[in-house]
PDB file of N, CA, C and O in Angstrom:
ATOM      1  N   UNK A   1     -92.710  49.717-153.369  1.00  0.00           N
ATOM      2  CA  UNK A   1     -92.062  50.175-152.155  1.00  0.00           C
ATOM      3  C   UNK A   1     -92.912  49.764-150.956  1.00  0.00           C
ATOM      4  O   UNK A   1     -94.139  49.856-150.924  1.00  0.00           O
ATOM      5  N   UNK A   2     -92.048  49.246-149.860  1.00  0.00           N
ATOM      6  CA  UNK A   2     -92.887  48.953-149.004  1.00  0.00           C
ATOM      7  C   UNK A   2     -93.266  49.823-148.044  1.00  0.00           C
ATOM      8  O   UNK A   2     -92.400  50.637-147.722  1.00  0.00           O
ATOM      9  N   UNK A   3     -94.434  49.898-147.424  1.00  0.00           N
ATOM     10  CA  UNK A   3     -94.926  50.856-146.280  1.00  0.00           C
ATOM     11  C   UNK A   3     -94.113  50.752-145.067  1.00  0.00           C
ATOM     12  O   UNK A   3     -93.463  49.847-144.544  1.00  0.00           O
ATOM     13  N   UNK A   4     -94.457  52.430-144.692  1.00  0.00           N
ATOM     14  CA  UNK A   4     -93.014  52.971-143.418  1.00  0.00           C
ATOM     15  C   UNK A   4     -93.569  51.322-142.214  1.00  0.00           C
ATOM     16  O   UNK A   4     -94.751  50.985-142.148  1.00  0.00           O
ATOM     17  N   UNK A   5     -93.171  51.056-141.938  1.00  0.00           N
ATOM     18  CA  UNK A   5     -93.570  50.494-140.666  1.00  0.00           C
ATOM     19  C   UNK A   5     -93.950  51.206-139.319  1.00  0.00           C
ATOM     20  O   UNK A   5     -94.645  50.684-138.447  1.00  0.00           O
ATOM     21  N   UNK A   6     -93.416  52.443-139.259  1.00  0.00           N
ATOM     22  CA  UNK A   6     -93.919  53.110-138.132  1.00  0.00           C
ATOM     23  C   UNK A   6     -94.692  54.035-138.395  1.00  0.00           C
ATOM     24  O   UNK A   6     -94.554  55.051-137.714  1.00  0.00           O
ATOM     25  N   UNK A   7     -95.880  54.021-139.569  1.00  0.00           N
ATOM     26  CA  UNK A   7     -96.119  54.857-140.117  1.00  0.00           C
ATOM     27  C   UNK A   7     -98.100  54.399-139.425  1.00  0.00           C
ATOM     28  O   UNK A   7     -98.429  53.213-139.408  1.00  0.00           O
ATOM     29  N   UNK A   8     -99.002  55.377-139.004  1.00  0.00           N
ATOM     30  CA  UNK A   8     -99.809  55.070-138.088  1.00  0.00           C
ATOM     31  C   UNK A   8    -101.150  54.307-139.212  1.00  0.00           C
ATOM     32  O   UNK A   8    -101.586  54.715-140.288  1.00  0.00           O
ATOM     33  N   UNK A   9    -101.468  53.210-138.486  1.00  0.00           N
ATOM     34  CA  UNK A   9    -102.525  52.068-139.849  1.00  0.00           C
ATOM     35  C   UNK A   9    -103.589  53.278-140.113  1.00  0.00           C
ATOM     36  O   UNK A   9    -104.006  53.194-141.268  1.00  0.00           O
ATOM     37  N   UNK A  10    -104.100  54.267-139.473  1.00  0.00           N
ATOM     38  CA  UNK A  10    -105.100  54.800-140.140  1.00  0.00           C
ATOM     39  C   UNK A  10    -104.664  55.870-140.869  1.00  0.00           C
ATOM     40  O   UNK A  10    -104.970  55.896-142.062  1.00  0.00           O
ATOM     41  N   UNK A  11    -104.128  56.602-140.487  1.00  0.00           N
ATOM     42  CA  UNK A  11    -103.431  57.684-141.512  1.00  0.00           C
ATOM     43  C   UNK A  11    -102.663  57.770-142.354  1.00  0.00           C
ATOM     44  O   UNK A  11    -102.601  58.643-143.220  1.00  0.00           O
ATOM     45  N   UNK A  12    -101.871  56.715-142.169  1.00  0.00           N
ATOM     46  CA  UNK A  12    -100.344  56.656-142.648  1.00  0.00           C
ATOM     47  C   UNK A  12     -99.459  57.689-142.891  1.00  0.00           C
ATOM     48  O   UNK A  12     -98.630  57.959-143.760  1.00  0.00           O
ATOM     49  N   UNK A  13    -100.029  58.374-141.497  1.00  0.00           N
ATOM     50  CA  UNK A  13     -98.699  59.698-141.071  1.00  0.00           C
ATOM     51  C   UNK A  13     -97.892  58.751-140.213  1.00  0.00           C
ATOM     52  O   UNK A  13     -98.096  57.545-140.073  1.00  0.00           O
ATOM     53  N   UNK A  14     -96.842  59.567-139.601  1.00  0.00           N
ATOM     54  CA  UNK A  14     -95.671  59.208-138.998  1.00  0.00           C
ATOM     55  C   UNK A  14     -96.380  59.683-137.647  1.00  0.00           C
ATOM     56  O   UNK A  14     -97.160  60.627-137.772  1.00  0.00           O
ATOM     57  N   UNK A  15     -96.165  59.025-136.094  1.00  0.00           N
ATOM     58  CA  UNK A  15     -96.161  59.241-135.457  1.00  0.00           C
ATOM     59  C   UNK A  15     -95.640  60.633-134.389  1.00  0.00           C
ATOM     60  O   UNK A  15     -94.424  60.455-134.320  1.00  0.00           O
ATOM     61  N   UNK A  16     -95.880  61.549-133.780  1.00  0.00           N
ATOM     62  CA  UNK A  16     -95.613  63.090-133.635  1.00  0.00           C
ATOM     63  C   UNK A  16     -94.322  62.529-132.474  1.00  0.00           C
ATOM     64  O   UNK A  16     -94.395  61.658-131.607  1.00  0.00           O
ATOM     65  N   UNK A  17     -93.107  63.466-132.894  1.00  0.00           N
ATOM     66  CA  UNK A  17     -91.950  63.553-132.448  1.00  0.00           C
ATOM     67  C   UNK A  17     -92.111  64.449-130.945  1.00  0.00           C
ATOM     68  O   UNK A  17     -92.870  65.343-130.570  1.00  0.00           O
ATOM     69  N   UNK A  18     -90.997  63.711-130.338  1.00  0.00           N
ATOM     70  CA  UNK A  18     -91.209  64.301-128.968  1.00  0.00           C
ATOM     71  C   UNK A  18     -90.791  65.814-128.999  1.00  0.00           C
ATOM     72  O   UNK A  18     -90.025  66.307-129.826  1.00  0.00           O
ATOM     73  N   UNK A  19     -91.386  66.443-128.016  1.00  0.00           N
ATOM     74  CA  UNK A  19     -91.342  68.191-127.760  1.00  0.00           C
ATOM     75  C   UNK A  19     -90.726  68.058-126.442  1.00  0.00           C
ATOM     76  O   UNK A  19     -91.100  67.271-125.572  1.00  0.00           O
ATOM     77  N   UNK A  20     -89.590  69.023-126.341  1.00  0.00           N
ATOM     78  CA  UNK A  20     -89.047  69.241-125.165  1.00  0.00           C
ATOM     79  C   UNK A  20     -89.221  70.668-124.783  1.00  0.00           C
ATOM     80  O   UNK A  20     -89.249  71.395-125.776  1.00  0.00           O
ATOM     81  N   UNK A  21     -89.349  71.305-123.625  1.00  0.00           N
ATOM     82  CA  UNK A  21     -89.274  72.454-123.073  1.00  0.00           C
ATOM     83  C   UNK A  21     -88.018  72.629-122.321  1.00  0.00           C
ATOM     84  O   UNK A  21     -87.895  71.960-121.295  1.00  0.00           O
ATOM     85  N   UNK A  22     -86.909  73.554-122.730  1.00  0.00           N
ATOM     86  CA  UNK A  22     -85.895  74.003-121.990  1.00  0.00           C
ATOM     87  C   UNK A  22     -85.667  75.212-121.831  1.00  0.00           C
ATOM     88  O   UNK A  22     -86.028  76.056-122.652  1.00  0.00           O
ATOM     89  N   UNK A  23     -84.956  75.519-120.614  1.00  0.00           N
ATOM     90  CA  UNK A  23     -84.466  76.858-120.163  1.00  0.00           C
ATOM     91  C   UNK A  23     -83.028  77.347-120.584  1.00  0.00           C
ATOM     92  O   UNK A  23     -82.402  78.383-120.359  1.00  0.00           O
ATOM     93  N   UNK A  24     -82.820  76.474-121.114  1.00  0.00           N
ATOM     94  CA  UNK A  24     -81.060  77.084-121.809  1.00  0.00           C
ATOM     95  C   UNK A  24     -81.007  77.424-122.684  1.00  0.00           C
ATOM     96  O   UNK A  24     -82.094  77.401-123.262  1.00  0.00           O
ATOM     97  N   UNK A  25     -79.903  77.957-123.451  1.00  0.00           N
ATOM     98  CA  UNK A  25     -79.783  78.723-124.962  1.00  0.00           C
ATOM     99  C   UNK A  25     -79.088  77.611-126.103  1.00  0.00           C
ATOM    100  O   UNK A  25     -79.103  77.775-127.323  1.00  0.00           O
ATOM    101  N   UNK A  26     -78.491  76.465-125.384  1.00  0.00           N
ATOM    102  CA  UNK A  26     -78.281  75.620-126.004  1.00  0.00           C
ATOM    103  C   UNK A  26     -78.502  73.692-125.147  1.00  0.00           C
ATOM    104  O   UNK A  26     -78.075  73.382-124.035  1.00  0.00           O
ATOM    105  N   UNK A  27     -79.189  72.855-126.021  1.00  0.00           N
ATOM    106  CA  UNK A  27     -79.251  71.388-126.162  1.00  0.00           C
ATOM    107  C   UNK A  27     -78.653  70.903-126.781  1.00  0.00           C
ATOM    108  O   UNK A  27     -78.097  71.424-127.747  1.00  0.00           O
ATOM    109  N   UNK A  28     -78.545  69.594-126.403  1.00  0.00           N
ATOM    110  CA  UNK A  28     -77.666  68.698-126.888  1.00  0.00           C
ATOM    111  C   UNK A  28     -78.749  67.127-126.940  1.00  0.00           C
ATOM    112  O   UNK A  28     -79.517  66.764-126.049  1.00  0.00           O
ATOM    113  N   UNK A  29     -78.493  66.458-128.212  1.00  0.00           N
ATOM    114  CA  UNK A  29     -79.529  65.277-128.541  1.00  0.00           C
ATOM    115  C   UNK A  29     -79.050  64.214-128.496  1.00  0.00           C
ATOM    116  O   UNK A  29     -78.354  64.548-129.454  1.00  0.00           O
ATOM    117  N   UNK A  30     -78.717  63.160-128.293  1.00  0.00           N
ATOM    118  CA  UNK A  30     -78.583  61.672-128.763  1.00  0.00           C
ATOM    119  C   UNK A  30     -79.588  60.732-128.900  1.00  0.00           C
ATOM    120  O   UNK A  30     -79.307  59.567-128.617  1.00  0.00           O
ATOM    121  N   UNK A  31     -81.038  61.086-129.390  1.00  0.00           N
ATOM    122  CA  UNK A  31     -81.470  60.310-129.622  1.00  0.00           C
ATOM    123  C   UNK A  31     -82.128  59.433-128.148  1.00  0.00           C
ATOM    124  O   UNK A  31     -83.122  58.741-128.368  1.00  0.00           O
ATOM    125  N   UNK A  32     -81.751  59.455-127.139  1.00  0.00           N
ATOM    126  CA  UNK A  32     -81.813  58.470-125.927  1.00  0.00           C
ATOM    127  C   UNK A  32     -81.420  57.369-126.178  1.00  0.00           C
ATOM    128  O   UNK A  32     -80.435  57.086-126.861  1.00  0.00           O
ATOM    129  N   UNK A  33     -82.355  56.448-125.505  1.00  0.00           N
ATOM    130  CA  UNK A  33     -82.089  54.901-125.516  1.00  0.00           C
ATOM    131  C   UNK A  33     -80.469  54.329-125.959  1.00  0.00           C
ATOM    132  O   UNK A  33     -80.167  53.369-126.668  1.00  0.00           O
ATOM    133  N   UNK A  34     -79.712  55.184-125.342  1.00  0.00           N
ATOM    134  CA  UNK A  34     -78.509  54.237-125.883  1.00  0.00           C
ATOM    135  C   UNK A  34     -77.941  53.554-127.035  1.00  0.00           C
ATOM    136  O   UNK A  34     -78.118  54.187-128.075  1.00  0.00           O
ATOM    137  N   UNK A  35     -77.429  52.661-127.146  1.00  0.00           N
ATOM    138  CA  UNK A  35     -76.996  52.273-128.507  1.00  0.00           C
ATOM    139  C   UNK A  35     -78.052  52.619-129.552  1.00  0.00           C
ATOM    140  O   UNK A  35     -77.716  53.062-130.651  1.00  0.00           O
ATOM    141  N   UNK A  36     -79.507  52.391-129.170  1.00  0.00           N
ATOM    142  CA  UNK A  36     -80.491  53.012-130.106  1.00  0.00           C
ATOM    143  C   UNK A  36     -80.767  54.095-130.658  1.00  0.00           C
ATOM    144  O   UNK A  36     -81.629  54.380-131.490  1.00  0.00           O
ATOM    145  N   UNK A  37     -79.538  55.043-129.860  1.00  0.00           N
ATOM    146  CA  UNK A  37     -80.000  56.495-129.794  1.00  0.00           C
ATOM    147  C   UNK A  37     -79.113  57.299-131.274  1.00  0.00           C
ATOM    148  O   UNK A  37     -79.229  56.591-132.274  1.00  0.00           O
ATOM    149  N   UNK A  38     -78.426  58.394-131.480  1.00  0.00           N
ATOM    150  CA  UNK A  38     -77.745  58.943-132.579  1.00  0.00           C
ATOM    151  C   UNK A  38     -76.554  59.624-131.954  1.00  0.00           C
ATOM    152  O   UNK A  38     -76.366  59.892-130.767  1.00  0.00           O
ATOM    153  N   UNK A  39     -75.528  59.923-133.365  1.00  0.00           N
ATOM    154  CA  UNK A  39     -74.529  60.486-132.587  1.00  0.00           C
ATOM    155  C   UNK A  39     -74.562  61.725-131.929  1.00  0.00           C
ATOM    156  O   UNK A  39     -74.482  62.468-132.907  1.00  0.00           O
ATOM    157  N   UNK A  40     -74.648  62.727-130.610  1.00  0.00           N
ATOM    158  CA  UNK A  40     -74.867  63.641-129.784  1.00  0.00           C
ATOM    159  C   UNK A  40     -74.585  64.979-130.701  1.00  0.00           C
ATOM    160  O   UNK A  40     -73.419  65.355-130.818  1.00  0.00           O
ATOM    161  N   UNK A  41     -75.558  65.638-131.297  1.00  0.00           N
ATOM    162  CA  UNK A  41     -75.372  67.184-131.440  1.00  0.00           C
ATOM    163  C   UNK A  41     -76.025  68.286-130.384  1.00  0.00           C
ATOM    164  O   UNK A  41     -76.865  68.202-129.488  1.00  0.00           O
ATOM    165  N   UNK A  42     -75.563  68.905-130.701  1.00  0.00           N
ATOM    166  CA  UNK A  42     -76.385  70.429-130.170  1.00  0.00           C
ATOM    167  C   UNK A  42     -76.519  71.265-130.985  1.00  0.00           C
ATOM    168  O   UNK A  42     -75.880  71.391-132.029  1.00  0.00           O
ATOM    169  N   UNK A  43     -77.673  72.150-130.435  1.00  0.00           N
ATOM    170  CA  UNK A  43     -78.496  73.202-130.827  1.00  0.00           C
ATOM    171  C   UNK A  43     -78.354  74.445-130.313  1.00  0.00           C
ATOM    172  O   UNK A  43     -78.242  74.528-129.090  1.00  0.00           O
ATOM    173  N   UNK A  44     -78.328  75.602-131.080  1.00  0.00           N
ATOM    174  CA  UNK A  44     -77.907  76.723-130.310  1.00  0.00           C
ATOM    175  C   UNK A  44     -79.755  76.818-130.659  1.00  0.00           C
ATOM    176  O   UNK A  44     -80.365  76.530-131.689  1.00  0.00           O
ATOM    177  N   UNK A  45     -80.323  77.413-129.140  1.00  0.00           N
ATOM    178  CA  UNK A  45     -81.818  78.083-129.315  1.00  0.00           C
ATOM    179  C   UNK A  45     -81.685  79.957-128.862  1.00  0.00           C
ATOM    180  O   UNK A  45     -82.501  80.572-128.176  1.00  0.00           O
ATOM    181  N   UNK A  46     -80.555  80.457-129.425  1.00  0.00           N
ATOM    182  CA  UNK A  46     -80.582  81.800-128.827  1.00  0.00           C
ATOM    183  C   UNK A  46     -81.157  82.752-129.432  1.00  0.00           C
ATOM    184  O   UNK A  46     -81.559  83.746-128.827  1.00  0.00           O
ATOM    185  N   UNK A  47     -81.268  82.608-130.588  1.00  0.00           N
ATOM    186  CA  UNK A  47     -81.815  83.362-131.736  1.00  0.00           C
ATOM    187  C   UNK A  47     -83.478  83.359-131.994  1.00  0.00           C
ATOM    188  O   UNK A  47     -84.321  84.252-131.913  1.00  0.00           O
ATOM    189  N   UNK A  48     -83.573  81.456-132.462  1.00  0.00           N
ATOM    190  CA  UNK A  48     -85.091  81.712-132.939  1.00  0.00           C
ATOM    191  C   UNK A  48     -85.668  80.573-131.768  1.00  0.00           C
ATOM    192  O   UNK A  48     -86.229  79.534-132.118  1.00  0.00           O
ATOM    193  N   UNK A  49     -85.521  80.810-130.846  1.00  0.00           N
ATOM    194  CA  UNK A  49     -86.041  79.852-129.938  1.00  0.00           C
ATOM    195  C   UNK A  49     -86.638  78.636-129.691  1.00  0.00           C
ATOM    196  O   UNK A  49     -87.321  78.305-128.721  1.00  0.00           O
ATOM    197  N   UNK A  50     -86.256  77.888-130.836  1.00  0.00           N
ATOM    198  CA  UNK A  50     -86.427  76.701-130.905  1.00  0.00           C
ATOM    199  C   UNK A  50     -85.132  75.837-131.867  1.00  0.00           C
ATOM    200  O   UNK A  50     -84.119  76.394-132.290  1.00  0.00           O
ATOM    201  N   UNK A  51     -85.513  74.226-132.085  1.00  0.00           N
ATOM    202  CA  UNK A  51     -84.967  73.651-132.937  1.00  0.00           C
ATOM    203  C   UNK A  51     -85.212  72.189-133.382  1.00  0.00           C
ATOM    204  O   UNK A  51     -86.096  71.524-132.843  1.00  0.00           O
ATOM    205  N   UNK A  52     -84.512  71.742-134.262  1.00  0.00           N
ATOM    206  CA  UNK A  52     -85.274  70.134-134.621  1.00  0.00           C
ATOM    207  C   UNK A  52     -84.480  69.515-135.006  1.00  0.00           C
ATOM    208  O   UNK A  52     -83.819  69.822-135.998  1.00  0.00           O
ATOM    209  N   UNK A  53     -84.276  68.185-134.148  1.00  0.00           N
ATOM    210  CA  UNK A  53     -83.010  67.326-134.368  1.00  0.00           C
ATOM    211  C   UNK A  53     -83.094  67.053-136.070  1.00  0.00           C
ATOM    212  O   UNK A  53     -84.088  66.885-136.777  1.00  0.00           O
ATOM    213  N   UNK A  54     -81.813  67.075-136.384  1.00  0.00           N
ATOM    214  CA  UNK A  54     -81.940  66.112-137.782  1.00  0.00           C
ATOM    215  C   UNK A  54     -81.771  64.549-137.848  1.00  0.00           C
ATOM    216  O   UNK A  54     -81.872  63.932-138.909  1.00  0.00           O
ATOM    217  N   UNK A  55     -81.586  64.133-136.997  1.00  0.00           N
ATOM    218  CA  UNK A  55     -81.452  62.762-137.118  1.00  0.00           C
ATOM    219  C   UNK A  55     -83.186  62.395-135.970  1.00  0.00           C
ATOM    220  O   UNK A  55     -84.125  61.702-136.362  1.00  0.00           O
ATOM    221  N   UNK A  56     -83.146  62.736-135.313  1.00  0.00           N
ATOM    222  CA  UNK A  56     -84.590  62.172-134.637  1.00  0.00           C
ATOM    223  C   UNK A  56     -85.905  62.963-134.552  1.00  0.00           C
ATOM    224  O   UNK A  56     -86.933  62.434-134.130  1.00  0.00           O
ATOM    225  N   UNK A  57     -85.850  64.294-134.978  1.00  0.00           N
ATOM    226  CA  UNK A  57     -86.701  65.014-135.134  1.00  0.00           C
ATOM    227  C   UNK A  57     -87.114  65.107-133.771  1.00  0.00           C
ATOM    228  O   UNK A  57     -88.325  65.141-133.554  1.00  0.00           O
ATOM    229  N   UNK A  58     -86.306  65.153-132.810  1.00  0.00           N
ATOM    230  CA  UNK A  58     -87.048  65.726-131.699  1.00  0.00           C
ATOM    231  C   UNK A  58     -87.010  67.040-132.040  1.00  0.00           C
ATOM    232  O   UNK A  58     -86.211  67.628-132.769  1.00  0.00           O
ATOM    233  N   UNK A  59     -88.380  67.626-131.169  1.00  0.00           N
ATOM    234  CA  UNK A  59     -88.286  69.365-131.079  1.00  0.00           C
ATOM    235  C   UNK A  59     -88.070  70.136-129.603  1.00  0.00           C
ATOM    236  O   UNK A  59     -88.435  69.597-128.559  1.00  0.00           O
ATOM    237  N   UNK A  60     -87.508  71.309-129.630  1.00  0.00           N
ATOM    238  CA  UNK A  60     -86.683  71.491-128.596  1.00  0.00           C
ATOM    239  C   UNK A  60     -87.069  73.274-128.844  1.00  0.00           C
ATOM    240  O   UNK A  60     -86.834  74.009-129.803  1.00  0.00           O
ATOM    241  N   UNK A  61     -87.719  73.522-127.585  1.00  0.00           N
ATOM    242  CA  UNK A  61     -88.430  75.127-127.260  1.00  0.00           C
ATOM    243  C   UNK A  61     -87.887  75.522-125.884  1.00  0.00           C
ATOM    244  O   UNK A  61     -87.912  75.060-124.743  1.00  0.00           O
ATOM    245  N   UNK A  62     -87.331  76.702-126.581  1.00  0.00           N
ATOM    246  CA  UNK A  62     -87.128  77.541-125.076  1.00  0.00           C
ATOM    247  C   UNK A  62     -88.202  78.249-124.632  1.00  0.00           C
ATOM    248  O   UNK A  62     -88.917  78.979-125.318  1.00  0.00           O
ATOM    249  N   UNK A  63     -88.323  77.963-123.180  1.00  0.00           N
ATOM    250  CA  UNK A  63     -89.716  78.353-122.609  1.00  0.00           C
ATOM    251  C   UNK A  63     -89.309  79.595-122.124  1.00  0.00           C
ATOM    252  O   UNK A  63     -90.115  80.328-121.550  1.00  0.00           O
TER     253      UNK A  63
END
C-alpha cells in the first residue's frame, strides 16, 4: 500500500484540520475552495457545542 501523500515526512500523521470558532447554533461546510470543496452540510452545535465535518474534518466550536 502506498503512503498517504499528505501524510507529514516525519511523523506520518495527517496534517491538523482546520478549527473554526462560531457564534451560531448551527454551520454549514463545503469544504471551501470550490469545485475542490464537498457537497454543503450542516451542523446543529446546540447541544454539545461543537462538531466535525465528515467529509473534511473541519472542526467547528461554539464560542
Amino acid at each position: 500500500m502506498a503512503p498517504n501523500s499528505q501524510a507529514n515526512d516525519e511523523t506520518g500523521k495527517l496534517p491538523p484540520h482546520k478549527t473554526l470558532h462560531v457564534e451560531t447554533d448551527r454551520v454549514a461546510c463545503d469544504g471551501g475552495g470550490g469545485a475542490l470543496g464537498h457537497p454543503k452540510v450542516y451542523y446543529d452545535l446546540a447541544e454539545s457545542g461543537e462538531a466535525h465535518c465528515f467529509y473534511c474534518c473541519a472542526h467547528f466550536i461554539k464560542k
